[in-house]
C-alpha atoms as a printed R data frame, in Angstrom:
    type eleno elety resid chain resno       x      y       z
1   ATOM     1    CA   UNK     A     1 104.245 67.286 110.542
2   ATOM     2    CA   UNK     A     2 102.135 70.240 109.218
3   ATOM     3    CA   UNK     A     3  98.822 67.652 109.672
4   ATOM     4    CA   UNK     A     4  99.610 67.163 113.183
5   ATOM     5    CA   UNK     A     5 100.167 71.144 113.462
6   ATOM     6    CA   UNK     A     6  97.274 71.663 111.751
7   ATOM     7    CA   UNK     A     7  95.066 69.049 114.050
8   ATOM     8    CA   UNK     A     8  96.400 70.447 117.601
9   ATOM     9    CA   UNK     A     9  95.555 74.301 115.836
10  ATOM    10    CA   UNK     A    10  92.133 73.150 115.426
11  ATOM    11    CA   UNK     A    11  91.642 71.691 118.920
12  ATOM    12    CA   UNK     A    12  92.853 74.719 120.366
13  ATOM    13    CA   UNK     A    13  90.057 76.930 118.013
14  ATOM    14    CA   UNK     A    14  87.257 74.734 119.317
15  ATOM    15    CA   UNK     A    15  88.201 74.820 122.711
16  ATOM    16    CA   UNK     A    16  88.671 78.736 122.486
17  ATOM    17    CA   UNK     A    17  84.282 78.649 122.084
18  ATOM    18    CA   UNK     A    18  83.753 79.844 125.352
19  ATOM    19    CA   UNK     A    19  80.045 77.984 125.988
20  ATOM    20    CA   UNK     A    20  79.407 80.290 128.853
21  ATOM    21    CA   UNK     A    21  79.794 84.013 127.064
22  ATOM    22    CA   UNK     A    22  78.377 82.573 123.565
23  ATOM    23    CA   UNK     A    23  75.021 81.235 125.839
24  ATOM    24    CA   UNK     A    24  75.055 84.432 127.656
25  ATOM    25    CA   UNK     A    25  74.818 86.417 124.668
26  ATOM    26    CA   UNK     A    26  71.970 84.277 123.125
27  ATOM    27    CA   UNK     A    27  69.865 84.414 125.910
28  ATOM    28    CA   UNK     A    28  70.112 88.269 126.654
29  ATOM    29    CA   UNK     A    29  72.137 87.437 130.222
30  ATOM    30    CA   UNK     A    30  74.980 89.407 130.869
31  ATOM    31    CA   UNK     A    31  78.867 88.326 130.564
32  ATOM    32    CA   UNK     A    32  79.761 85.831 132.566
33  ATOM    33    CA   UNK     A    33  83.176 87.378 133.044
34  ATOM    34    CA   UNK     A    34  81.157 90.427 135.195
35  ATOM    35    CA   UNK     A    35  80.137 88.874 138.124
36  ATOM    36    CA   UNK     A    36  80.460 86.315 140.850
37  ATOM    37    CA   UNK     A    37  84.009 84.910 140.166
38  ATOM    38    CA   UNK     A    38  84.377 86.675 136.672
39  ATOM    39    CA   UNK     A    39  85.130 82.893 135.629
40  ATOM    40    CA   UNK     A    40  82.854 82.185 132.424
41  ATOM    41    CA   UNK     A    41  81.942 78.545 133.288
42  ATOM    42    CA   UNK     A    42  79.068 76.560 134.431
43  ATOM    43    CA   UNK     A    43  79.356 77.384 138.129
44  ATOM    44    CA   UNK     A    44  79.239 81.031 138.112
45  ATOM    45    CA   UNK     A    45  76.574 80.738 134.980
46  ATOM    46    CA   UNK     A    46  74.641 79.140 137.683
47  ATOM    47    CA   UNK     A    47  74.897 81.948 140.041
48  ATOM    48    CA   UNK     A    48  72.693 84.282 137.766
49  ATOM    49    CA   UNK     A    49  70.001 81.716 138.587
50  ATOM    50    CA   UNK     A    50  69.858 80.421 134.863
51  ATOM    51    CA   UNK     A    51  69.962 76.156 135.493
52  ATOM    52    CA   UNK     A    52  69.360 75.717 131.961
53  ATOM    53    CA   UNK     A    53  72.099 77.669 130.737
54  ATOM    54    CA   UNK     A    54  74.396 76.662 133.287
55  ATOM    55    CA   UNK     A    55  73.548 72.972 132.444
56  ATOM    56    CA   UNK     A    56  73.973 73.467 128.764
57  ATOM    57    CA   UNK     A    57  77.529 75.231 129.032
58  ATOM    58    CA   UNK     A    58  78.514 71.964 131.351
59  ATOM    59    CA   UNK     A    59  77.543 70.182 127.930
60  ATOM    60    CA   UNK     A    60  78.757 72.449 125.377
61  ATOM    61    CA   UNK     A    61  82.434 72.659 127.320
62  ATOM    62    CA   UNK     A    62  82.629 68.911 128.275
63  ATOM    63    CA   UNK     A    63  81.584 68.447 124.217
64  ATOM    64    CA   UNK     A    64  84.173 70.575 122.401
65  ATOM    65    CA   UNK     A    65  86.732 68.164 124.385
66  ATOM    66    CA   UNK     A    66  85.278 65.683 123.558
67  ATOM    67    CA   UNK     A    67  84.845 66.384 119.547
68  ATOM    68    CA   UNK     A    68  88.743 68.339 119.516
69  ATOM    69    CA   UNK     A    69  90.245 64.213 120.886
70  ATOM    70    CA   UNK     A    70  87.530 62.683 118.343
71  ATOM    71    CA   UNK     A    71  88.754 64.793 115.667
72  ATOM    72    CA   UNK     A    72  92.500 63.744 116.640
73  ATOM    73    CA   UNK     A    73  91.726 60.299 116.590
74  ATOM    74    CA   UNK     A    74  90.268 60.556 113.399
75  ATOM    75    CA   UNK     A    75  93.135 62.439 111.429
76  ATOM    76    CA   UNK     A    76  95.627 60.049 113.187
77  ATOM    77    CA   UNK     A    77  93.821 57.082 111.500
78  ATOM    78    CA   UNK     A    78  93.537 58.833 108.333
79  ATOM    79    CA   UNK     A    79  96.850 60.187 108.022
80  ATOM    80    CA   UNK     A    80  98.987 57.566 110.062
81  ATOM    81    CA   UNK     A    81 100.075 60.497 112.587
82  ATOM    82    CA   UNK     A    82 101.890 59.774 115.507
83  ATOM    83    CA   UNK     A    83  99.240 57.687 118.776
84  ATOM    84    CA   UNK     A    84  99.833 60.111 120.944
85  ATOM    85    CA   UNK     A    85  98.715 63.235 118.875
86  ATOM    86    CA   UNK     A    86  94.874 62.759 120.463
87  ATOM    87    CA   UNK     A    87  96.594 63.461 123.720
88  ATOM    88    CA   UNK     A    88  98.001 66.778 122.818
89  ATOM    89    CA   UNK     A    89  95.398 67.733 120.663
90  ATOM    90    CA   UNK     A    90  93.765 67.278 124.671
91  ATOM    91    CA   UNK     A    91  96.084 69.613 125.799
92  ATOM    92    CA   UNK     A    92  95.570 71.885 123.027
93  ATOM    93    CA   UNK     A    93  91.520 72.191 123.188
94  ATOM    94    CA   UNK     A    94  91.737 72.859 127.411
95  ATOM    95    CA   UNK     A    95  94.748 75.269 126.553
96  ATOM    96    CA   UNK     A    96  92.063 76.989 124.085
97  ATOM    97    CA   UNK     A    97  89.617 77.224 127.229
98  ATOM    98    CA   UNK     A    98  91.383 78.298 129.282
99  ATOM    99    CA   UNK     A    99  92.958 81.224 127.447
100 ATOM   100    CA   UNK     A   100  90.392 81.390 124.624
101 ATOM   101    CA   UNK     A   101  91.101 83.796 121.197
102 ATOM   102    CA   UNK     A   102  88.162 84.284 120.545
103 ATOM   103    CA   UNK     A   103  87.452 86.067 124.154
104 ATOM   104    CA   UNK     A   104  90.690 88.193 125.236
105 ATOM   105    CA   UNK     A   105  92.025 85.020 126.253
106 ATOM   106    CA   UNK     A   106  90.071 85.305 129.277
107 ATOM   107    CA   UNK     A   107  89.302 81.684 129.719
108 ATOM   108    CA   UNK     A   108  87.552 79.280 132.597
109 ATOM   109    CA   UNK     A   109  89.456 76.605 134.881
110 ATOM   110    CA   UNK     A   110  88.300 74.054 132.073
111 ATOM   111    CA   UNK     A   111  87.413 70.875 134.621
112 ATOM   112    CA   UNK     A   112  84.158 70.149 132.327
113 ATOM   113    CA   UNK     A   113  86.590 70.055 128.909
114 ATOM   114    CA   UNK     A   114  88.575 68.183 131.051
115 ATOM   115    CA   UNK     A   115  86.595 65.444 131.454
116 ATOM   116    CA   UNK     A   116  85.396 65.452 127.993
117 ATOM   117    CA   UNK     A   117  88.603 65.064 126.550
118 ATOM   118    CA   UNK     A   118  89.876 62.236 128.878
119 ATOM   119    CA   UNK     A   119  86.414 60.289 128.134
120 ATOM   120    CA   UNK     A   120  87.293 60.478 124.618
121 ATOM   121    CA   UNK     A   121  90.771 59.794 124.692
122 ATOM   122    CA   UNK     A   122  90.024 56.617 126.911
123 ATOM   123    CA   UNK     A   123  86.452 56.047 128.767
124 ATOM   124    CA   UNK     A   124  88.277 53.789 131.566
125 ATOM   125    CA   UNK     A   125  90.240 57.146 131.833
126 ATOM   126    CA   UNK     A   126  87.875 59.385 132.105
127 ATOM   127    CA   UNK     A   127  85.865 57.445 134.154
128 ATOM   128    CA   UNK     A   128  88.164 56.916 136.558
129 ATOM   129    CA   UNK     A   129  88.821 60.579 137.069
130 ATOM   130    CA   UNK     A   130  85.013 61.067 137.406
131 ATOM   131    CA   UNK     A   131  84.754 58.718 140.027
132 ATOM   132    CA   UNK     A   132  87.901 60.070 141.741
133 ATOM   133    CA   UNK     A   133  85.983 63.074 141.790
134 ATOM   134    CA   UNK     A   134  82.947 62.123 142.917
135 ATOM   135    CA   UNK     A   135  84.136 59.981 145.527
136 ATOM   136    CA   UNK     A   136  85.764 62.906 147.302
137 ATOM   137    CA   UNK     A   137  82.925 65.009 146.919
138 ATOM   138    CA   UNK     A   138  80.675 62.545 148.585
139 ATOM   139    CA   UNK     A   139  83.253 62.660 151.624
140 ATOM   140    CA   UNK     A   140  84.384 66.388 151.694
141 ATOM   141    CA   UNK     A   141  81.498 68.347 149.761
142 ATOM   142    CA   UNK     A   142  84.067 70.513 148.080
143 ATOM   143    CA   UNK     A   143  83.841 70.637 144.358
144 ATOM   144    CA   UNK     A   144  87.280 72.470 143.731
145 ATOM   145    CA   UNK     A   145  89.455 69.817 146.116
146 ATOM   146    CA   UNK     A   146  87.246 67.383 143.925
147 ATOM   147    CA   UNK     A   147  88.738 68.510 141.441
148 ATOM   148    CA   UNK     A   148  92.022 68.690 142.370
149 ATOM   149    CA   UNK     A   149  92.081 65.464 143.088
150 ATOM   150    CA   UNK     A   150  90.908 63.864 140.010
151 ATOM   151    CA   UNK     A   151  93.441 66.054 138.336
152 ATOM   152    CA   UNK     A   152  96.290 64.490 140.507
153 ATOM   153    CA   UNK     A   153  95.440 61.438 139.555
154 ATOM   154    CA   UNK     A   154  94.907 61.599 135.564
155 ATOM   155    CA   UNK     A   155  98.574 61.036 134.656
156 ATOM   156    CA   UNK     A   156  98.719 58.226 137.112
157 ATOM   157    CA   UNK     A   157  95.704 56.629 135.625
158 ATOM   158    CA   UNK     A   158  96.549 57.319 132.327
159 ATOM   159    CA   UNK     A   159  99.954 55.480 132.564
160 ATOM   160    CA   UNK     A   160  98.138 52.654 133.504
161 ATOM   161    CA   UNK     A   161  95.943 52.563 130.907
162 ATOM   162    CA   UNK     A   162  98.105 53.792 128.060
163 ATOM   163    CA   UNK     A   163 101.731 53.451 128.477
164 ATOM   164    CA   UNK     A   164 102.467 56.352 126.453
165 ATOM   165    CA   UNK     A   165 104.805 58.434 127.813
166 ATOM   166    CA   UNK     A   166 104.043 61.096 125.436
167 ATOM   167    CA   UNK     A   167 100.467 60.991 125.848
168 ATOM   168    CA   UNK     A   168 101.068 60.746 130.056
169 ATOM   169    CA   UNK     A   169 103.229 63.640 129.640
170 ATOM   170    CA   UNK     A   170 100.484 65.671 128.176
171 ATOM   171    CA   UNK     A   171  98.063 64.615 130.689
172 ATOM   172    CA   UNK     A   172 100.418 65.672 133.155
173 ATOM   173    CA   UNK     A   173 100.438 69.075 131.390
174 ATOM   174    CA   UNK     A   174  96.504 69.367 131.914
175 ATOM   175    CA   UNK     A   175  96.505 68.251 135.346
176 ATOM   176    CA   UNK     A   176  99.162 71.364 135.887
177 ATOM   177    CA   UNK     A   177  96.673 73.665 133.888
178 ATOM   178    CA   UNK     A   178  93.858 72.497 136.474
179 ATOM   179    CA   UNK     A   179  95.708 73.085 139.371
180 ATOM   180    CA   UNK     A   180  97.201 76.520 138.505
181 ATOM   181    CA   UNK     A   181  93.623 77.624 137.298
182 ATOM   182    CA   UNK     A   182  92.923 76.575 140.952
183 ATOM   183    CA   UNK     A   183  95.141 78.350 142.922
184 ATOM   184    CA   UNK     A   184  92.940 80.890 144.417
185 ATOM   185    CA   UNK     A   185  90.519 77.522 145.595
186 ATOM   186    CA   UNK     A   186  93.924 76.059 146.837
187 ATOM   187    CA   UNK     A   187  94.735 78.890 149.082
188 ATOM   188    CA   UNK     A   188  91.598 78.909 150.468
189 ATOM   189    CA   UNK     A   189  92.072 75.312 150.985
190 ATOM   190    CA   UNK     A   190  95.025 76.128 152.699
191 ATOM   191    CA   UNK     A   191  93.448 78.659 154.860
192 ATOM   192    CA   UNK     A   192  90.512 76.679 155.758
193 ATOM   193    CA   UNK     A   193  87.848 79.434 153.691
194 ATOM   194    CA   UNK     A   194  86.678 77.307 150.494
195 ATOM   195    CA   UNK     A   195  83.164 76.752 151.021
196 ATOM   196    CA   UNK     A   196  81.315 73.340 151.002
197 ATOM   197    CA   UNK     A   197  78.108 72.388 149.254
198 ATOM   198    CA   UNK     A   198  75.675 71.761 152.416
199 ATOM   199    CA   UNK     A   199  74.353 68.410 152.351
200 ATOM   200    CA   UNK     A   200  70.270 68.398 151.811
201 ATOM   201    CA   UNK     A   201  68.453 67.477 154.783
């Protein structure tokens, strides 16, 4: 009991290094969390111009998912804890992102930890969700409903591909986290005002 504690404490540590302040710091660029959408992730990183920094807090948020469900696994092998304790340790590190303790809990939406975690709890899962994304980005252009989407879909695909109930359950829980941390995109869904990436001519 106090392993698996421990395990899902540590996931949620790792995914409270927000990528986007830390990088922001080290190169001299200013918080994240004071302009554009005030969200410290790679999309608004990328609206101070930056590529490179945006591009390497993609990496560093899609990693610490991927290392806080890598870290799970291993600990669940080691100390025979429960199969579904990679899952929440998933929920744990994109909790951590999202309201991060290290930051004022002032977290992003947490789609790139997202995906890292889901590749490393399952790379059919994972992949699927990419694809789901990038299959209605191709059609619609709009990352957020992209997003959404894939999102929708994770438990589903991960009952297919697990049968865990417990772990669905906990994918379920992220999916919710995604689409809450979207609700501003969603109304502007709604309302027909989310902008579209134009297509290159």
């Amino acid at each position: 009991m106090i392993e698996s504690i421990l395990t899902v404490l540590v996931a949620y540590l790792i995914g409270s290094l927000s990528f986007a302040v830390i990088l922001a710091r080290v190169f001299g660029m200013p918080d994240p969390r004071s302009y554009g959408s005030g969200n410290p992730g790679a999309t608004n990183v990328l609206r101070s111009g930056r590529k490179a920094v945006a591009a390497l807090t993609l990496l560093g948020d899609a990693l610490k998912g991927v290392v806080a469900v890598l870290l799970a696994k291993w600990t669940t092998a080691a100390w025979g804890l429960p199969d579904y304790l990679p899952a929440l340790a998933g929920l744990a590190v994109l909790l951590g992102h999202i309201w991060p303790v290290f930051f004022g809990f002032q977290g992003g939406k947490g789609v790139a930890t997202a995906l890292g975690l889901l590749l490393a709890l399952n790379p059919w899962l994972g992949l699927a969700c990419a694809a789901s994304w990038l299959l209605v980005f191709v059609v619609i252009r709009v990352s957020s409903l992209s997003a959404l989407v894939a999102a929708g879909l994770a438990p589903a695909y991960a009952w297919l591909l697990e049968g865990n109930a417990v772990a669905t359950a906990a994918i379920a829980g992220l999916a919710m986290l995604i689409f809450w941390r979207h609700k501003a995109n969603i109304a502007r869904l709604l309302s027909g005002e989310e902008a579209a990436f134009k297509k290159r001519s």
